[in-house]
C-alpha positions as CSV (number, residue, x, y, z in Angstrom):
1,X,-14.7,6.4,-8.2
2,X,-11.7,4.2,-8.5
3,X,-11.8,0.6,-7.0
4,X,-9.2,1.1,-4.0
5,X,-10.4,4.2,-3.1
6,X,-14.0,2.9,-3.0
7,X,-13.1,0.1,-0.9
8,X,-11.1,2.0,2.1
9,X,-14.4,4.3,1.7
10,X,-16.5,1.3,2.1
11,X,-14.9,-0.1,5.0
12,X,-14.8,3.3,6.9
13,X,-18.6,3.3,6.6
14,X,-18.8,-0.3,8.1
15,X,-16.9,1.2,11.2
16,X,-13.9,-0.9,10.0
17,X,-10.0,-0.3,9.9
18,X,-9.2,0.8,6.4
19,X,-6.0,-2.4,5.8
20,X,-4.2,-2.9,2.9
21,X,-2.8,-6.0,3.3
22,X,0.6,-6.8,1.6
23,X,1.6,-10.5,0.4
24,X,4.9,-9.7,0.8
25,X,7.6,-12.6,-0.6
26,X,10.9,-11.2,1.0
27,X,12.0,-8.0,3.1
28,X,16.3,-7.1,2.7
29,X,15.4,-6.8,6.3
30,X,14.3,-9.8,7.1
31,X,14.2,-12.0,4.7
32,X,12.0,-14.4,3.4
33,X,8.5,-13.7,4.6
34,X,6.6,-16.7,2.7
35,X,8.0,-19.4,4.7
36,X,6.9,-22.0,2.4
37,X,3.7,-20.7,1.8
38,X,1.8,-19.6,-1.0
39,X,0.8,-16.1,-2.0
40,X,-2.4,-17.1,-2.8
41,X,-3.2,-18.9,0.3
42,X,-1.6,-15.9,2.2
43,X,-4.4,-13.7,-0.4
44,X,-7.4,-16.1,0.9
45,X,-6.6,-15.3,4.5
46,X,-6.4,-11.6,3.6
47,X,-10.0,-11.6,2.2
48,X,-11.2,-14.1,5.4
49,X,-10.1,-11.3,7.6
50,X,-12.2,-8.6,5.8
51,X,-9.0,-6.2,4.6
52,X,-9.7,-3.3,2.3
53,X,-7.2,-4.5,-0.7
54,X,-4.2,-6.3,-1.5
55,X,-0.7,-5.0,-1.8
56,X,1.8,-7.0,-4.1
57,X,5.3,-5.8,-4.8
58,X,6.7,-6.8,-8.4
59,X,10.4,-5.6,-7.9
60,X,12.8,-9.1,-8.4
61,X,15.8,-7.4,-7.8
62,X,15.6,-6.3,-3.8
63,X,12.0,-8.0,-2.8
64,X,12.1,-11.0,-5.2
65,X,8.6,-10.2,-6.4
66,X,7.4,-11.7,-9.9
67,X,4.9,-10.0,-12.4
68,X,2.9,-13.2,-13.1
69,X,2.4,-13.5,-9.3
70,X,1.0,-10.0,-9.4
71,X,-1.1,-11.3,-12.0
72,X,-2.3,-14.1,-10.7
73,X,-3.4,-12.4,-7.4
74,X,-5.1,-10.3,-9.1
75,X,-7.0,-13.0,-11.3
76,X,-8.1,-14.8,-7.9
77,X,-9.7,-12.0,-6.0
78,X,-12.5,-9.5,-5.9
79,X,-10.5,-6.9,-3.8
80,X,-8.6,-4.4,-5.4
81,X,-5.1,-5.3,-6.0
82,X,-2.1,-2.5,-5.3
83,X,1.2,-3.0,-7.3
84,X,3.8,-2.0,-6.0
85,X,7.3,-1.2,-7.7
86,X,9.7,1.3,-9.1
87,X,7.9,2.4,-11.5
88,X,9.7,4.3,-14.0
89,X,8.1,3.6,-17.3
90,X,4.5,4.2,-18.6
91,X,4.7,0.1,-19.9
92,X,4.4,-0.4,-16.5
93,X,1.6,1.6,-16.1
94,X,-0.2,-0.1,-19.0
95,X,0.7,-3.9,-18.0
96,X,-0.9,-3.5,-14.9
97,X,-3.8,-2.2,-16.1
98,X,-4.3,-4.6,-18.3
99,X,-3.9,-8.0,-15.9
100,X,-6.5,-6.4,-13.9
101,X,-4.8,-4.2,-11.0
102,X,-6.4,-1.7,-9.4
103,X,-4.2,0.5,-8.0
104,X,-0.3,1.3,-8.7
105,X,2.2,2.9,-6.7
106,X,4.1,6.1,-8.1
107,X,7.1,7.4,-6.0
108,X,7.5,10.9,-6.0
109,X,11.3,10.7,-5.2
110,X,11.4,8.5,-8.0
111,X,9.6,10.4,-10.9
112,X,9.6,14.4,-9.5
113,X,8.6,16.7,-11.8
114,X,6.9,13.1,-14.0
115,X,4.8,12.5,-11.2
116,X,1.7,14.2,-11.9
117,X,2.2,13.2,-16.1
118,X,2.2,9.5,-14.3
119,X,-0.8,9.9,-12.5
120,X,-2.9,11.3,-15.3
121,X,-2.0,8.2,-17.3
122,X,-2.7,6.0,-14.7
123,X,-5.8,7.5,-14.1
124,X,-6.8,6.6,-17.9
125,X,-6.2,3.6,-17.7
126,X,-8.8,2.7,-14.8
127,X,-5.8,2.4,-11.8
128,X,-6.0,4.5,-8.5
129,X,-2.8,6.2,-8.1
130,X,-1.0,5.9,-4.8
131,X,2.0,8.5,-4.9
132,X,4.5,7.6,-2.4
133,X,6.3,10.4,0.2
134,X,8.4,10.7,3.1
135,X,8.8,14.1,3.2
136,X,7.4,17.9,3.3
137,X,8.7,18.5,-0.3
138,X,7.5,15.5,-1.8
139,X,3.9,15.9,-0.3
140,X,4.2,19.4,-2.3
141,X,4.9,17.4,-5.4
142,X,1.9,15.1,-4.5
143,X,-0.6,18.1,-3.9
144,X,-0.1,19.4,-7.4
145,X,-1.1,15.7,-9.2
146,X,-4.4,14.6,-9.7
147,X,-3.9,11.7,-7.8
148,X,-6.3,10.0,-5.9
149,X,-4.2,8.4,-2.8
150,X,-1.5,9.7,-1.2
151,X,0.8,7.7,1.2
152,X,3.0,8.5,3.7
153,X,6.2,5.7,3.5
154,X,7.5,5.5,7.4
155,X,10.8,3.7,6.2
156,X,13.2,4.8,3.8
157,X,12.7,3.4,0.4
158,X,16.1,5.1,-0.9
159,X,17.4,2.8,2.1
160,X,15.2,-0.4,1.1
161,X,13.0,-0.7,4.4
162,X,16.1,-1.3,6.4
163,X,16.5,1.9,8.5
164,X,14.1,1.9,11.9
165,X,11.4,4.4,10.6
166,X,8.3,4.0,12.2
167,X,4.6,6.0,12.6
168,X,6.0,8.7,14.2
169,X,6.1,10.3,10.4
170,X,2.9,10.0,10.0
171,X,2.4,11.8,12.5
172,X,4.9,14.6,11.5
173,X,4.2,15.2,7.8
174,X,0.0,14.5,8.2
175,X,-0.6,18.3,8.8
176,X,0.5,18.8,5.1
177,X,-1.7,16.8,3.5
178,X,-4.8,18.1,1.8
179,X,-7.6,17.0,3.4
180,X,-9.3,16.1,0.2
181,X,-7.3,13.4,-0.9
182,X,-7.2,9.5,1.1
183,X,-4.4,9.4,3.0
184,X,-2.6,6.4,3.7
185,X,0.4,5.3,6.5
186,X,2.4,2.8,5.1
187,X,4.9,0.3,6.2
188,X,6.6,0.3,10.4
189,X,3.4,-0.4,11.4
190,X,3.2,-3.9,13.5
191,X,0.5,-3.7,16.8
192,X,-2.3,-1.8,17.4
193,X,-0.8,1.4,18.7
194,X,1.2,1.8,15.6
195,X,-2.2,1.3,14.0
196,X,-4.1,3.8,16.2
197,X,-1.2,6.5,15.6
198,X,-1.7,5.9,11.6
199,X,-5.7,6.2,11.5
200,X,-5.4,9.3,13.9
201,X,-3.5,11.0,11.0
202,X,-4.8,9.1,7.8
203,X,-7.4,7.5,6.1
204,X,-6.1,3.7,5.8
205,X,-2.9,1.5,6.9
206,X,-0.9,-0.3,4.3
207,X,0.7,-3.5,6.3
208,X,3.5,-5.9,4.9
209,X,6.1,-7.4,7.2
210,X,4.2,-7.5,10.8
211,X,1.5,-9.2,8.7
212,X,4.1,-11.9,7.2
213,X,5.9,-12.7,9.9
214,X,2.8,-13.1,12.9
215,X,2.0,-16.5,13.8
216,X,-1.6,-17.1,13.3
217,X,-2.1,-14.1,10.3
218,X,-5.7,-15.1,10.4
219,X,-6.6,-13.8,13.6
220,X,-3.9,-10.7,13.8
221,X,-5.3,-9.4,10.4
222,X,-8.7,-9.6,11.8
223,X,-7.9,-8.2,14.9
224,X,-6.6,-4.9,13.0
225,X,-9.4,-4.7,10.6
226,X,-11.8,-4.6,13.8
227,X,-10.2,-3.0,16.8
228,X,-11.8,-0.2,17.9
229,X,-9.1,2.2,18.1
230,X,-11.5,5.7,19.8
């Protein structure tokens, strides 16, 4: 068993919220998230509050991410590290296997009929796969890949995060995913009813921006990671 899939496992059988926090440097949204902090003291409160796994983004060009960052977080932590980018080439695959990631995002919009030729090498190379959707049709290109995560975007990545997508998704497409596979409901998810609609439908919550940009991250992390949501 992969290491990101083991961990949301893991957590589910402590009775905790499956979270997959995201250190997230900038959204085109919002701008920048760090606020003069630094990822890896953002990563330390991640692991205080008891998430499932990290989330980094690598892309430069629209959410000034960096590669060494990547590497780096993933050199300073236990917890299975998620990179996340446009991944188009199987380099990419390779690199991140090799600084120690655990898991990389594949977008099916991206890489259609690639996708499941992705995954496979992926897989090979130690990573859980996390193919991205945000539709019907793209689930149906997810269900035919050996992945072993599948994740529901709520936003538009085609728009970059800026249109208003929110849970609601989740809740539409969840009926076509197979019920073998973890599940997970990322992004437009920022208080604990968003949080309760995503775990109704899937398996674990991947949280960037409402994570960023609260106050006192320590506590709001934790407080999603434990609320009983039944």
């Amino acid at each position: 068993m992969y290491r990101m899939v083991r961990s949301i496992l893991d957590k589910k059988r402590e009775n905790k919220n499956p979270i997959i926090a995201e250190i997230k440097v900038f959204s085109p949204k919002h701008g920048d998230l760090l606020r003069g902090r630094r990822e890896i003291d953002i990563l330390r409160i991640y692991e205080e509050a008891g998430v499932a796994g990290i989330s980094y983004i690598t892309d430069r060009r629209y959410f000034k991410g960096d590669f060494n960052t990547f590497k780096k977080i993933c050199a300073s932590t236990e917890l299975p590290v998620l990179r996340k980018d446009f991944i188009t080439s199987k380099e990419e695959i390779e690199r991140t296997a090799e600084v120690g990631g655990g898991a990389i995002l594949l977008i099916g919009r991206l890489l259609k009929e690639e996708t499941g030729e992705f995954v496979d090498y992926a897989l090979e190379h130690g990573l859980d796969t996390l193919v991205e959707v945000h539709s019907k049709e793209e689930i149906e290109i997810a269900r035919e890949t050996n992945t072993t995560m599948i994740g529901i975007n709520n936003r538009d990545i085609s728009k970059l995060e800026l249109d208003d997508g929110n849970v609601s998704l989740t809740a539409k497409l969840s009926n076509y995913l197979p019920k073998d596979i973890i599940s997970v409901s990322e992004s437009g998810i920022s208080n604990l009813e968003d949080l309760k609609i995503a775990l109704r439908y899937t398996d674990a919550a991947l949280i960037g921006t409402g994570f960023m940009r609260s106050r006192d991250t320590l506590n709001f992390v934790k407080s999603f990671v434990e609320a009983k949501l039944c």
